[in-house]
VMD Tcl script that builds the backbone (N, CA, C; Angstrom):
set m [mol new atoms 504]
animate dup $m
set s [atomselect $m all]
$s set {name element resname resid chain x y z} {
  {N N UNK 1 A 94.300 121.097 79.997}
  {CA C UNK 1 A 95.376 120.264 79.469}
  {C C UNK 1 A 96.615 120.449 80.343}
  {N N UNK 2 A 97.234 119.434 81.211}
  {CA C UNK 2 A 98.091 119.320 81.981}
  {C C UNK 2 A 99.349 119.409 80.624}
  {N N UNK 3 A 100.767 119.975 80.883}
  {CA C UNK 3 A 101.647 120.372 80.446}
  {C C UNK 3 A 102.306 118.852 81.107}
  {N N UNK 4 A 103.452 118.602 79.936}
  {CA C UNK 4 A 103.695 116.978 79.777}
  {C C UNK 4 A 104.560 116.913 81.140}
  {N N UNK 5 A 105.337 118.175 82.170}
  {CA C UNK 5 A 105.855 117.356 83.083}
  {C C UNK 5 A 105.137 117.241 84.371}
  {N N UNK 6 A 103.897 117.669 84.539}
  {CA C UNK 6 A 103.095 117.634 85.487}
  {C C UNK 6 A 102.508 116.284 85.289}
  {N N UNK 7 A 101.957 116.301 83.976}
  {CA C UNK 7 A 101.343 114.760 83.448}
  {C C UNK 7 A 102.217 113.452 83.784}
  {N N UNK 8 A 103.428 113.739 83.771}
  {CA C UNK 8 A 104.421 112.759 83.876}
  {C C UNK 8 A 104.771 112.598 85.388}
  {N N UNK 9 A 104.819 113.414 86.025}
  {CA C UNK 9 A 104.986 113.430 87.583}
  {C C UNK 9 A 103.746 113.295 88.416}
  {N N UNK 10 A 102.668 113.199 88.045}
  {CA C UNK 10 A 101.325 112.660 88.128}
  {C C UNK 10 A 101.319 111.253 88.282}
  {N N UNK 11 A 101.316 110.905 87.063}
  {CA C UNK 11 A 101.789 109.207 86.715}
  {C C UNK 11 A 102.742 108.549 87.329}
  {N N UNK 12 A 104.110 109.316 87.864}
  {CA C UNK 12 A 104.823 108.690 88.828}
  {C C UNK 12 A 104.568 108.750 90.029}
  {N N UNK 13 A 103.584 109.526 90.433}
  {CA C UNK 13 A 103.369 109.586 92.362}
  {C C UNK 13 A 102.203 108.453 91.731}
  {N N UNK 14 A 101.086 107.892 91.207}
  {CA C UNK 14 A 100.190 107.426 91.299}
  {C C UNK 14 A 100.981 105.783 91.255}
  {N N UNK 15 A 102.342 105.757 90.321}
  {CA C UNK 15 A 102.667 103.950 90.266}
  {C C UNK 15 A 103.380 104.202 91.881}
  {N N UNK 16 A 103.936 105.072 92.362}
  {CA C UNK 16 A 104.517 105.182 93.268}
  {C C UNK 16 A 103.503 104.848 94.924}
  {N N UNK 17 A 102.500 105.393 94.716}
  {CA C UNK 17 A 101.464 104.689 95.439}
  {C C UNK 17 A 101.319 103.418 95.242}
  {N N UNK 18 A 101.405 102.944 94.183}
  {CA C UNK 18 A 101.245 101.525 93.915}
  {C C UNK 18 A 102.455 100.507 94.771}
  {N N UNK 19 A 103.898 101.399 94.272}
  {CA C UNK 19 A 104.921 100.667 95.067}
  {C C UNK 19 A 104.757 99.978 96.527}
  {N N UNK 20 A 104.141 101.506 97.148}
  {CA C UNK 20 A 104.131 101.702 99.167}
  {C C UNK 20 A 103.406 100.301 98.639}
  {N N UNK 21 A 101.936 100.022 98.310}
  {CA C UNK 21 A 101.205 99.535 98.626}
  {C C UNK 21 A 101.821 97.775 98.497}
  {N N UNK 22 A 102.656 97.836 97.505}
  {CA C UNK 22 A 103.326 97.000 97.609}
  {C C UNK 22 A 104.507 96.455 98.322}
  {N N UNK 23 A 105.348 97.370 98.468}
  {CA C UNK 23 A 105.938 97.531 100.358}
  {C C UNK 23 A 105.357 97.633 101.136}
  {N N UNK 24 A 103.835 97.819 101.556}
  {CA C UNK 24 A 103.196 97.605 102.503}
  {C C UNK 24 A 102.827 95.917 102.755}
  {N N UNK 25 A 102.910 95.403 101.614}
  {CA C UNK 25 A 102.659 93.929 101.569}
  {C C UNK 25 A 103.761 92.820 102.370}
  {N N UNK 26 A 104.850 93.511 101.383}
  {CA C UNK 26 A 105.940 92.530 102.355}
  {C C UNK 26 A 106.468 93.067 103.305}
  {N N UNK 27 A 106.155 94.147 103.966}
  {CA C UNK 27 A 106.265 94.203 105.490}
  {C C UNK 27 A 104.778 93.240 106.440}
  {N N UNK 28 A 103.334 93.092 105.417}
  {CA C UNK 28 A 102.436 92.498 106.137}
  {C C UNK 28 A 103.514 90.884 106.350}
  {N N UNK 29 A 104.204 90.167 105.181}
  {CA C UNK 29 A 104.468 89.523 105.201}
  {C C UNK 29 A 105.654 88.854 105.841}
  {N N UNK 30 A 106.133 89.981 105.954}
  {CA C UNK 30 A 107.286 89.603 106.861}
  {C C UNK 30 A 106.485 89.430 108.526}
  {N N UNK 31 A 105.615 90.286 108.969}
  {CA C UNK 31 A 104.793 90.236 110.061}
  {C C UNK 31 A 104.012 88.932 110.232}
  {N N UNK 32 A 103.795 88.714 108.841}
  {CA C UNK 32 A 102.860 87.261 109.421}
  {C C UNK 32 A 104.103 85.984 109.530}
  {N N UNK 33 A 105.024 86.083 108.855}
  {CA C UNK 33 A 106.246 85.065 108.866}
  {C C UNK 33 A 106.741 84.975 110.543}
  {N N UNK 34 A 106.361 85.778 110.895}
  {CA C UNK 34 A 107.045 86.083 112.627}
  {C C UNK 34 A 105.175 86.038 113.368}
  {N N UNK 35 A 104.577 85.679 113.417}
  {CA C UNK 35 A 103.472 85.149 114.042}
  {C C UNK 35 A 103.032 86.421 114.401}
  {N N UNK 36 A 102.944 87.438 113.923}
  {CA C UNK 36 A 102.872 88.555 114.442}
  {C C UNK 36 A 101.312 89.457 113.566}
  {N N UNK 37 A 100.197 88.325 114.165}
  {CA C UNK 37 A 99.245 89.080 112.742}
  {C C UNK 37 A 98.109 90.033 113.050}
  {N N UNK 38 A 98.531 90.958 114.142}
  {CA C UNK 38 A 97.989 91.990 114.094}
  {C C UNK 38 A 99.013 93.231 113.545}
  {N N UNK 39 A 100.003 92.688 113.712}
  {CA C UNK 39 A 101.160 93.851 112.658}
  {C C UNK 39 A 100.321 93.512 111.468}
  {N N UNK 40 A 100.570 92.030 110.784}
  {CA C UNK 40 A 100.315 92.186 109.782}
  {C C UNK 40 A 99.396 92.610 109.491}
  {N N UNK 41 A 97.869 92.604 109.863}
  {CA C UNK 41 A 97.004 94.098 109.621}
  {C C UNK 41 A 97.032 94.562 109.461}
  {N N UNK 42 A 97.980 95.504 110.326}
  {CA C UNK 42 A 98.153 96.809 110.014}
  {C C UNK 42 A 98.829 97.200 108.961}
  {N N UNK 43 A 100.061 96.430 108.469}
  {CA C UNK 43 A 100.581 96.946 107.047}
  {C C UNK 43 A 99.839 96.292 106.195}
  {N N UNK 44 A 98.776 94.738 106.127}
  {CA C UNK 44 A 97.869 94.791 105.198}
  {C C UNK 44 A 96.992 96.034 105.011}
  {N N UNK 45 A 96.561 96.883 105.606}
  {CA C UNK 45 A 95.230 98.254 105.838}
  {C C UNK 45 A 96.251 98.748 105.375}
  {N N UNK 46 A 97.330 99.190 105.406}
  {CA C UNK 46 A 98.837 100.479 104.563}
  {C C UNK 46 A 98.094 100.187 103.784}
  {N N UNK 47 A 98.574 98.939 103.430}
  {CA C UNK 47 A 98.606 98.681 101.437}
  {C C UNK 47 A 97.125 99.095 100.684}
  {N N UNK 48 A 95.913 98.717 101.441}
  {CA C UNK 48 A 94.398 98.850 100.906}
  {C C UNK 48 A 94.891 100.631 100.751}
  {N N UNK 49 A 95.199 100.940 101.920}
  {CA C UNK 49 A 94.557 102.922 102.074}
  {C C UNK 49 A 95.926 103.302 100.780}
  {N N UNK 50 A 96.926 102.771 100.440}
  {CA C UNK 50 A 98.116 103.171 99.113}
  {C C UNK 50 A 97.445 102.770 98.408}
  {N N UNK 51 A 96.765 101.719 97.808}
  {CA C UNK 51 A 95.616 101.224 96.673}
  {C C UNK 51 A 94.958 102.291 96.364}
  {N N UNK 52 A 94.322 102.186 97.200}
  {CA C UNK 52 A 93.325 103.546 97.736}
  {C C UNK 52 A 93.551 104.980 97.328}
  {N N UNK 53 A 95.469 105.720 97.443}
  {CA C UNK 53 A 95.720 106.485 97.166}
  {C C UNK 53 A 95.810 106.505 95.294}
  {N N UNK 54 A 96.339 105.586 95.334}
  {CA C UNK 54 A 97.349 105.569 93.883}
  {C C UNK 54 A 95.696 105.507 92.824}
  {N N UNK 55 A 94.622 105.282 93.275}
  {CA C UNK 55 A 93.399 104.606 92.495}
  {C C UNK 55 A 92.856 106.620 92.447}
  {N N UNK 56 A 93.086 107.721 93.241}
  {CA C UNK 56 A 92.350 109.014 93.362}
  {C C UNK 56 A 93.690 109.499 92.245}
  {N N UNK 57 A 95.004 108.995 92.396}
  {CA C UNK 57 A 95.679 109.495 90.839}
  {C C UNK 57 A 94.997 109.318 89.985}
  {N N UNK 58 A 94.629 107.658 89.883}
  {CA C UNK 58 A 94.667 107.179 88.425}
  {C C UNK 58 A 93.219 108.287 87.733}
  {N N UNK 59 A 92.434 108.619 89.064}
  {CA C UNK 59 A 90.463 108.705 88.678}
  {C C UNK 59 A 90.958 110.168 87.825}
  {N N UNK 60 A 91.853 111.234 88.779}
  {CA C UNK 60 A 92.231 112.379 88.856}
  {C C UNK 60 A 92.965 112.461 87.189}
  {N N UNK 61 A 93.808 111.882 87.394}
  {CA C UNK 61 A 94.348 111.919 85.716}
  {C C UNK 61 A 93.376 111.286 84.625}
  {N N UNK 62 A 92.153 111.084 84.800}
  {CA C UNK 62 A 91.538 110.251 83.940}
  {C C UNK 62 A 90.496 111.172 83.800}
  {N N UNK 63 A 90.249 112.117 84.739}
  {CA C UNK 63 A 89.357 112.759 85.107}
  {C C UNK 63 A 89.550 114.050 84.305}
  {N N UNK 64 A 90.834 114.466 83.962}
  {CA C UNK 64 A 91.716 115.345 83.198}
  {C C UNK 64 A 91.608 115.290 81.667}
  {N N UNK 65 A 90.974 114.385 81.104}
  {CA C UNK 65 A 91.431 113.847 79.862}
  {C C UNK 65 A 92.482 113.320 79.767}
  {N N UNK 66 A 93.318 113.267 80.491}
  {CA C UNK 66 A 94.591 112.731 80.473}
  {C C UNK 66 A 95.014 110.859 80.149}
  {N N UNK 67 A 95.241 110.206 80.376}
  {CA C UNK 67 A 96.109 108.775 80.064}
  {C C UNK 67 A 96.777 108.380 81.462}
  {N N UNK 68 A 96.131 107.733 82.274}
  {CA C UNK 68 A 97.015 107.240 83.225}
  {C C UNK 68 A 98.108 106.135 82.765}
  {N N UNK 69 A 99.114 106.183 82.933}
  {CA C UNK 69 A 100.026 105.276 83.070}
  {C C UNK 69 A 101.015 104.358 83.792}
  {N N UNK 70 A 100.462 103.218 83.710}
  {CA C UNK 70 A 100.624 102.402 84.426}
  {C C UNK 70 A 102.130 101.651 84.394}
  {N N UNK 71 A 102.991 101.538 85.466}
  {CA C UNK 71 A 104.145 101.085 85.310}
  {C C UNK 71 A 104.442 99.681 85.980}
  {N N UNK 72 A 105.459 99.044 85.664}
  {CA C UNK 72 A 106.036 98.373 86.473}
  {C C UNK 72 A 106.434 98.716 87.705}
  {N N UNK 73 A 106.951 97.732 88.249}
  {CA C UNK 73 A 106.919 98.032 90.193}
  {C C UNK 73 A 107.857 97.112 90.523}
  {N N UNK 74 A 109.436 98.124 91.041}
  {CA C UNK 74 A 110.110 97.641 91.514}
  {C C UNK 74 A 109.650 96.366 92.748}
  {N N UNK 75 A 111.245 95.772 92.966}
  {CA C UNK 75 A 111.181 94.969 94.186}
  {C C UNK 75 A 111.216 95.188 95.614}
  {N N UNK 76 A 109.775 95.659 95.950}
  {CA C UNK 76 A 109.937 95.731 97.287}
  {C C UNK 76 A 111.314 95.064 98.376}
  {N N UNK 77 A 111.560 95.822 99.498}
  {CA C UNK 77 A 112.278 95.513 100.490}
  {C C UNK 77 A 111.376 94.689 101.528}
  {N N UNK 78 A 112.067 93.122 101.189}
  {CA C UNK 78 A 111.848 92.117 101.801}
  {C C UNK 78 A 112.238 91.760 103.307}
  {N N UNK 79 A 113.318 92.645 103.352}
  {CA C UNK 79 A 114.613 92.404 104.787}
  {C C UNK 79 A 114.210 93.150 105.378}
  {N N UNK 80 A 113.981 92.522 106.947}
  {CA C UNK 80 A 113.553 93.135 107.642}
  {C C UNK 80 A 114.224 92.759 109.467}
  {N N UNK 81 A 114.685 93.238 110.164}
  {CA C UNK 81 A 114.944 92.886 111.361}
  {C C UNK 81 A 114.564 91.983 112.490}
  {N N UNK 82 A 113.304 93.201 112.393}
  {CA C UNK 82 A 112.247 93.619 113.440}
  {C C UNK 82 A 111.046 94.464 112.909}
  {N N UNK 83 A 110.338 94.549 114.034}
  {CA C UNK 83 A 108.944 94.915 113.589}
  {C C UNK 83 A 109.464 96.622 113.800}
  {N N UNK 84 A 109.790 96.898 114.551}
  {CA C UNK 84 A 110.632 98.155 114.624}
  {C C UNK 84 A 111.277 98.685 113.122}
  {N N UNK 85 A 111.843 97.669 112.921}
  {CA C UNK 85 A 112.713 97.688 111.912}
  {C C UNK 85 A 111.620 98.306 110.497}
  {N N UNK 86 A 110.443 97.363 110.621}
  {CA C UNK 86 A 109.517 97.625 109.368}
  {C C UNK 86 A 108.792 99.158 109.295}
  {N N UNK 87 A 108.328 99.210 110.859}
  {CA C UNK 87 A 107.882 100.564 111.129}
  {C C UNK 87 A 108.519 102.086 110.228}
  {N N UNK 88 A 110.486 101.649 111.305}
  {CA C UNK 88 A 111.702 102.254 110.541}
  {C C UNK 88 A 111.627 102.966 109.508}
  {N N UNK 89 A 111.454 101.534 108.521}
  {CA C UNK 89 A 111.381 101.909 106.950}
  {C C UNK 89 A 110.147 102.480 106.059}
  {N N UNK 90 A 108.855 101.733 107.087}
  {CA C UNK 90 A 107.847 102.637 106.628}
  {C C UNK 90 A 108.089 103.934 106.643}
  {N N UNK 91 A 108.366 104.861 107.610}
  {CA C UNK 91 A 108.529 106.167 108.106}
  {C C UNK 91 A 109.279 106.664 106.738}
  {N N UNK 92 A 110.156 106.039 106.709}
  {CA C UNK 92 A 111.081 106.109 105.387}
  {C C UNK 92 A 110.613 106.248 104.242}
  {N N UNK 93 A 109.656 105.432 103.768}
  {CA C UNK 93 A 109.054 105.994 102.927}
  {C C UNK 93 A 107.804 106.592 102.604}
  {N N UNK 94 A 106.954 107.081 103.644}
  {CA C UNK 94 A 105.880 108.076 104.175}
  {C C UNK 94 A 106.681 109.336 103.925}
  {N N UNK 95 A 107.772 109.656 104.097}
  {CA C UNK 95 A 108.785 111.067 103.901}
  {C C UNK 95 A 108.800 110.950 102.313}
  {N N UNK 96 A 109.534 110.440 101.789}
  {CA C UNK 96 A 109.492 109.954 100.669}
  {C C UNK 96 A 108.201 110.479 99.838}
  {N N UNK 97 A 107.058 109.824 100.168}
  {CA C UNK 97 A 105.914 109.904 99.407}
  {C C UNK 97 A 105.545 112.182 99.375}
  {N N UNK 98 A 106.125 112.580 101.340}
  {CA C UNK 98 A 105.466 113.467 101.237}
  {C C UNK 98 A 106.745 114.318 100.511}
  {N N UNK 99 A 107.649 113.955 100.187}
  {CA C UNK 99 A 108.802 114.992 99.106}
  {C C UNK 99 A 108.168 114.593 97.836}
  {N N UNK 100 A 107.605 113.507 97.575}
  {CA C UNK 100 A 106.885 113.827 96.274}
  {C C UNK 100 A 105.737 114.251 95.802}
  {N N UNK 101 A 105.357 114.523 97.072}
  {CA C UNK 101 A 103.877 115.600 96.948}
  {C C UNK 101 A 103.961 116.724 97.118}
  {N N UNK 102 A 104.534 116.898 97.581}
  {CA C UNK 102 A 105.396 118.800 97.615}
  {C C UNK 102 A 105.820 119.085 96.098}
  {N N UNK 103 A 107.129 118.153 95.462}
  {CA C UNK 103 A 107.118 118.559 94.302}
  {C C UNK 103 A 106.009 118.977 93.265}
  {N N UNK 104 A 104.993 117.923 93.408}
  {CA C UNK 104 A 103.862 117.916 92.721}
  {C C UNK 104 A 103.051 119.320 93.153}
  {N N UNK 105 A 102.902 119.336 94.526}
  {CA C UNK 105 A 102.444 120.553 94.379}
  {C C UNK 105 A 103.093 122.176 93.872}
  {N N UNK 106 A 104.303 121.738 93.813}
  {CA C UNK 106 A 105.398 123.153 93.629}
  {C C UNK 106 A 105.019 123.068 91.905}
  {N N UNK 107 A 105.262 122.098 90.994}
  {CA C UNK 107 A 104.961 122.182 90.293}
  {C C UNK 107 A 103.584 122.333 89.765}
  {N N UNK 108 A 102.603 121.916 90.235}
  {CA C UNK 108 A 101.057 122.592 90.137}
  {C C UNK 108 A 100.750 124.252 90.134}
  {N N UNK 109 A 101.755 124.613 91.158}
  {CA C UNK 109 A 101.883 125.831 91.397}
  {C C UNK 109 A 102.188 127.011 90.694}
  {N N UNK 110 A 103.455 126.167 90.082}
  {CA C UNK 110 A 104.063 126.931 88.963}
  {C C UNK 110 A 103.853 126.865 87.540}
  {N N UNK 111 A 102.692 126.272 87.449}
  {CA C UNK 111 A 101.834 126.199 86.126}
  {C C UNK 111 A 100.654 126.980 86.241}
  {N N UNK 112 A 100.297 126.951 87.391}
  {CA C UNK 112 A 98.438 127.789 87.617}
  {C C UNK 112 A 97.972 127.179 87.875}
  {N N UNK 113 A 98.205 125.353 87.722}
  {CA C UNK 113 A 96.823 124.215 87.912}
  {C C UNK 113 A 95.943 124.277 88.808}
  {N N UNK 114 A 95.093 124.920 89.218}
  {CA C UNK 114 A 94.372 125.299 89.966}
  {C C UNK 114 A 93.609 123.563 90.616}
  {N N UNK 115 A 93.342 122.893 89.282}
  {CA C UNK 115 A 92.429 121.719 90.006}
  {C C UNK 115 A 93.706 121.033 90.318}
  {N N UNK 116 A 94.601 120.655 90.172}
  {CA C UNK 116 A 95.732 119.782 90.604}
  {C C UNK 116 A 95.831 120.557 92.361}
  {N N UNK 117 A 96.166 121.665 92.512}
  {CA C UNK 117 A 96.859 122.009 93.283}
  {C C UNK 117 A 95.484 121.741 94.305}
  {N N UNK 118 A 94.155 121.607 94.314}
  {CA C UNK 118 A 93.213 121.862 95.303}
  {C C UNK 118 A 93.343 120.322 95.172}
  {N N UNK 119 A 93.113 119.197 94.506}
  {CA C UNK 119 A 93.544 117.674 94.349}
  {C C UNK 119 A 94.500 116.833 95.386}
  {N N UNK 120 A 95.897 118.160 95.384}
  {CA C UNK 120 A 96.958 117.792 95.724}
  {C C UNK 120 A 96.858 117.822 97.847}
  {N N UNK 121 A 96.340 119.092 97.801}
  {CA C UNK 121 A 95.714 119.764 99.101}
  {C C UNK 121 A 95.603 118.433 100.204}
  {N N UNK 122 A 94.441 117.600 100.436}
  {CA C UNK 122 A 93.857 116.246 100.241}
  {C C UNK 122 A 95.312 115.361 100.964}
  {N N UNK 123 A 96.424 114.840 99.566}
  {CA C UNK 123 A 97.217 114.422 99.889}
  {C C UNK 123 A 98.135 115.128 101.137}
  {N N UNK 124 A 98.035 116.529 101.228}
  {CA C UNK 124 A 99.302 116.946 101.592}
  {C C UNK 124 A 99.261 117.116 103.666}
  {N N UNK 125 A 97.811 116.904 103.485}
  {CA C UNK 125 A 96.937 116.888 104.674}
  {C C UNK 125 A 97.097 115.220 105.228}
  {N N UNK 126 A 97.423 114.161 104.240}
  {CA C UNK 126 A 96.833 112.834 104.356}
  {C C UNK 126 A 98.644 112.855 105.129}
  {N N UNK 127 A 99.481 113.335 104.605}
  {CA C UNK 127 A 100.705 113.109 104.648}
  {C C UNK 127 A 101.327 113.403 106.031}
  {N N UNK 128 A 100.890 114.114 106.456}
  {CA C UNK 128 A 100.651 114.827 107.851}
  {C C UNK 128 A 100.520 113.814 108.969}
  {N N UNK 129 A 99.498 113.323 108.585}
  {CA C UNK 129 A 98.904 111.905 109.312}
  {C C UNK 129 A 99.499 111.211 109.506}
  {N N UNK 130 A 100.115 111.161 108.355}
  {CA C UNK 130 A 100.598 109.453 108.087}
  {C C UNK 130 A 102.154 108.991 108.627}
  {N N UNK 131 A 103.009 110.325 108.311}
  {CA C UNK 131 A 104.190 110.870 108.845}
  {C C UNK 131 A 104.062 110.401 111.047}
  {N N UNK 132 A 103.008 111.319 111.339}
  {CA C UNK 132 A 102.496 111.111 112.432}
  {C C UNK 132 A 102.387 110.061 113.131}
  {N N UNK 133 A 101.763 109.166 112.504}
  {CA C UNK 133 A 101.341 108.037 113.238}
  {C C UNK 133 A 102.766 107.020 113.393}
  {N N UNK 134 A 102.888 106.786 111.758}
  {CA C UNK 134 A 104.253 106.156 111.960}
  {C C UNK 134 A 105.102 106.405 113.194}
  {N N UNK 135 A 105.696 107.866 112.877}
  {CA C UNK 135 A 106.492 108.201 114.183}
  {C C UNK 135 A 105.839 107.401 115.212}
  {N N UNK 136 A 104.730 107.999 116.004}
  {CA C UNK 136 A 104.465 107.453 117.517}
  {C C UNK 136 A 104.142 106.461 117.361}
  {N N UNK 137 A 103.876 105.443 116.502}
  {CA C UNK 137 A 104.318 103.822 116.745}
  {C C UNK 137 A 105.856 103.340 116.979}
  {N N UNK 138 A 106.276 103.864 116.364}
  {CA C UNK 138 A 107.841 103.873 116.258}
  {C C UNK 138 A 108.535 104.306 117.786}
  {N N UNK 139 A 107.654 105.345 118.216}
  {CA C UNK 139 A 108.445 105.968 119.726}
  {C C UNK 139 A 107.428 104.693 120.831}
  {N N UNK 140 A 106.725 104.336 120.619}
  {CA C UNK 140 A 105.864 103.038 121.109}
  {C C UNK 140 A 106.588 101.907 121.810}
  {N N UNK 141 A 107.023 101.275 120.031}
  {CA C UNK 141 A 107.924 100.510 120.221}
  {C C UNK 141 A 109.247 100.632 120.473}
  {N N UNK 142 A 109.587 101.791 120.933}
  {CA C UNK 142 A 111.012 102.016 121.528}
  {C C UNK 142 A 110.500 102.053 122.802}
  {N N UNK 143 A 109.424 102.866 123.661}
  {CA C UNK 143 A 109.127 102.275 124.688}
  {C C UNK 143 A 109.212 100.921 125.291}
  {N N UNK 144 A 108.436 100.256 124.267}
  {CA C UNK 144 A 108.399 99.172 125.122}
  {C C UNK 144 A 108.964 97.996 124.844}
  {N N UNK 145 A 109.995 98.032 124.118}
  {CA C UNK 145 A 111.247 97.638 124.207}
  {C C UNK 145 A 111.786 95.952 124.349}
  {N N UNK 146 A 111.590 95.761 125.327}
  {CA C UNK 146 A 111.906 93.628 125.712}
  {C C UNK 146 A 110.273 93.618 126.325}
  {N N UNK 147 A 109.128 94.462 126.897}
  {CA C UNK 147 A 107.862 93.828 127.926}
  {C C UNK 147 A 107.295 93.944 126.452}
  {N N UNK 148 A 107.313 92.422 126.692}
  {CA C UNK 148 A 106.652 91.105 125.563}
  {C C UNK 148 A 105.329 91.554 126.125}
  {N N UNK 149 A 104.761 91.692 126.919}
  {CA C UNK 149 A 103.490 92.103 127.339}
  {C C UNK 149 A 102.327 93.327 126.511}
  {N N UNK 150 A 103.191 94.410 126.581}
  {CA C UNK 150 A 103.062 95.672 126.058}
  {C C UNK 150 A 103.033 95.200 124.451}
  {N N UNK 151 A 103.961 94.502 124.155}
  {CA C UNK 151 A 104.280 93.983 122.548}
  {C C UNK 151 A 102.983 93.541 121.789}
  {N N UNK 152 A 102.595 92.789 122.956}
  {CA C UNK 152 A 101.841 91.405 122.541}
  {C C UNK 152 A 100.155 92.466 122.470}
  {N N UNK 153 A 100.460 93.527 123.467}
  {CA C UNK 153 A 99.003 94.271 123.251}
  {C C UNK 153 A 98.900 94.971 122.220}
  {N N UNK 154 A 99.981 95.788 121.848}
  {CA C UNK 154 A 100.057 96.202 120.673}
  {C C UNK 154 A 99.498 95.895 119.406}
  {N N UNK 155 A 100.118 94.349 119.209}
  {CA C UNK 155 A 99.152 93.715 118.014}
  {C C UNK 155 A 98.795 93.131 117.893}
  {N N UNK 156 A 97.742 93.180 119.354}
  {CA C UNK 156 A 95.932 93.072 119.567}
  {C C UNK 156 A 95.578 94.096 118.842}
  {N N UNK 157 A 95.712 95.389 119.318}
  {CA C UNK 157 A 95.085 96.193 118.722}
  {C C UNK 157 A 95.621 96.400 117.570}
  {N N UNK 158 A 96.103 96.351 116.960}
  {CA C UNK 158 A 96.601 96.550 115.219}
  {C C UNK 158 A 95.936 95.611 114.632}
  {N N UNK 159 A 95.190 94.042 115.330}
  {CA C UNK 159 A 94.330 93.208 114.255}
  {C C UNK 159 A 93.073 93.683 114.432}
  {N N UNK 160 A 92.790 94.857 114.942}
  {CA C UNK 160 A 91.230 95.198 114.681}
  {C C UNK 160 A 91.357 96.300 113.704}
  {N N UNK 161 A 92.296 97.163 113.388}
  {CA C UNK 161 A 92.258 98.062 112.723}
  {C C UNK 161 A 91.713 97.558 110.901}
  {N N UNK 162 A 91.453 98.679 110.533}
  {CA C UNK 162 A 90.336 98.389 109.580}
  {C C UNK 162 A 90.763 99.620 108.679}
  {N N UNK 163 A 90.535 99.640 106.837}
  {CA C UNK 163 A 90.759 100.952 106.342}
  {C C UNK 163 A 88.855 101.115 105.719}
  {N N UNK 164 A 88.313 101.690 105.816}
  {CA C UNK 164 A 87.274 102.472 105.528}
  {C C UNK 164 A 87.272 103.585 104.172}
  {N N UNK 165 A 87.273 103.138 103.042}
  {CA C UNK 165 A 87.576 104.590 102.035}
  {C C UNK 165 A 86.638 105.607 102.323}
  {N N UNK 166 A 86.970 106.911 102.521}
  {CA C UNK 166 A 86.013 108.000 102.588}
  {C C UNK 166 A 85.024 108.430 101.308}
  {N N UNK 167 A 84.412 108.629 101.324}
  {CA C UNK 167 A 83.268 108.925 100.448}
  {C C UNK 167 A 83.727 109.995 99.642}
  {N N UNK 168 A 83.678 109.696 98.318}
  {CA C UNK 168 A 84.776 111.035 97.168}
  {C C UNK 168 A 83.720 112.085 97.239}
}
mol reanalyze $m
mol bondsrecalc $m
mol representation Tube
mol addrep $m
């Protein structure tokens, strides 16, 4: 039996996955509004692999005996610059996600939750990644800057990318 503020901070990283995944959308959309649809790939695949995340809350708290709870979902950030710009804010909130997985785990910690905290593990590893990549797209596209060339290869390869769920 999860203790009600773990249960409750559970339920908010899992709608909170839901959010990205939904800021992952209107950054796809802002990408496809600018002809740009191998970006948009790539923040369409964000949003599947945040689906993806927020769906191992919901299994995890359900899995608990627990009650997932499902929230409303603010208004994504529509405004966007540049594709830089979207990257930017992704990064922004990839940090974000991993200060709220730390809490979660500090608080797992400080209860004993033994299955939360090995649950949490998973994420805190995923976060790593994800932090990662952002960045060196981000230092990418500061490279390459005005060569429309380099740009234009870029997202070539971002419309092949693909999300794959791993096998639970």
């Amino acid at each position: 039996m999860l203790n009600e503020e773990l249960k409750k901070a559970l339920n908010d990283q899992m709608n909170f996955e839901f959010y990205a995944a939904h800021s992952y959308l209107a950054m796809a959309a802002y990408c496809s509004d600018e002809s740009l649809d191998g970006f948009a790939n790539f923040f369409l695949v964000q949003a599947e692999e945040e689906r993806f995340h927020a769906m191992k809350f919901y299994n995890f708290i359900n899995s608990l005996g627990e009650r997932a709870m499902i929230q409303s979902l603010p208004e994504p950030n529509n405004t966007f610059t540049s594709v830089l710009d979207a990257f930017e804010k992704a990064l922004e909130q990839e940090k974000e996600v991993t200060k709220k997985i730390y809490h979660l785990s500090d608080l797992a910690l400080d209860d004993r939750e033994h299955a939360t905290m090995t649950f949490l593990k998973w994420f805190i590893e995923e976060q790593v990644e994800e932090e990662d990549m952002f960045d060196s797209i981000i230092q990418k596209l500061k490279r390459i800057d005005d060569d429309s060339n380099a740009f234009f290869m870029l997202d070539d390869e971002f419309s092949k990318r693909t999300f794959t769920p791993e096998a639970e």
